[in-house]
N, C-alpha and C positions, 0 to 999 in steps of 0.2 A: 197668947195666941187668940186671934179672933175665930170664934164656932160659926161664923155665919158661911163659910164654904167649906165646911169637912163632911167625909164620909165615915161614916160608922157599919162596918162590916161584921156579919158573924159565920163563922164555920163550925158545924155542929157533926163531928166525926166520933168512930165507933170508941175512940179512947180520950176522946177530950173535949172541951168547949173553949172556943177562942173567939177574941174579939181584934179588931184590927182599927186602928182610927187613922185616914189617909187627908191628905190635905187638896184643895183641890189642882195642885201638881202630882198627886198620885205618890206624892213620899208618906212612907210610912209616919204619924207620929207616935205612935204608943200601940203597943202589942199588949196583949194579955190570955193567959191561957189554965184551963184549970183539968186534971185529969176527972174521968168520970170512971165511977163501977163498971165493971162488965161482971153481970149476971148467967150461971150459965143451968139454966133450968132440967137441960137434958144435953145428951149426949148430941154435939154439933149443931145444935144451940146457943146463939146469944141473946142476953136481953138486957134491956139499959130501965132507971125507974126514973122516969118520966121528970117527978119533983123535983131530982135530982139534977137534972139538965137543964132544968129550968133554973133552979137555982145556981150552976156553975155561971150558966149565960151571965143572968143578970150582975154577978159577982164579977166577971170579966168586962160585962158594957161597965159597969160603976168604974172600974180601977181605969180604964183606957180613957173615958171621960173625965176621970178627975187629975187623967196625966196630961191630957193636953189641954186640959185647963177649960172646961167646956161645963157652963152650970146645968142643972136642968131645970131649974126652976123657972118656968116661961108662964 
């Protein structure tokens, strides 16, 4: 698949990190999705650790990239 019209999306929600790769007709190519911690410090309290989402993200962009076939080396 050619990378020169895709969109790379990301959704950064209270229980997971996902990545979405669309093509430039809006069809999905490649999903990717990882759970994240919830931390809960206090009573009705949540808290997420930062590294961690970071590192989910990037682990989701890598896999949806390297499923539709998209290098990064530019």
């Amino acid at each position: 698949m050619s990378d020169d019209h895709l969109i790379l999306t990301l959704d950064q929600g209270t229980t997971s990190s996902r990545a979405i790769l669309f093509d430039r007709d809006a069809r999905v190519r490649a999903v990717a999705q990882r759970p994240i911690t919830q931390l809960y410090p206090a009573s009705g309290w949540v808290d997420h650790d930062a590294n961690e989402i970071w590192e989910t993200t990037r682990a989701c962009m890598a896999e949806v990239l390297a499923a539709g076939g998209v290098s990064i080396e530019r």
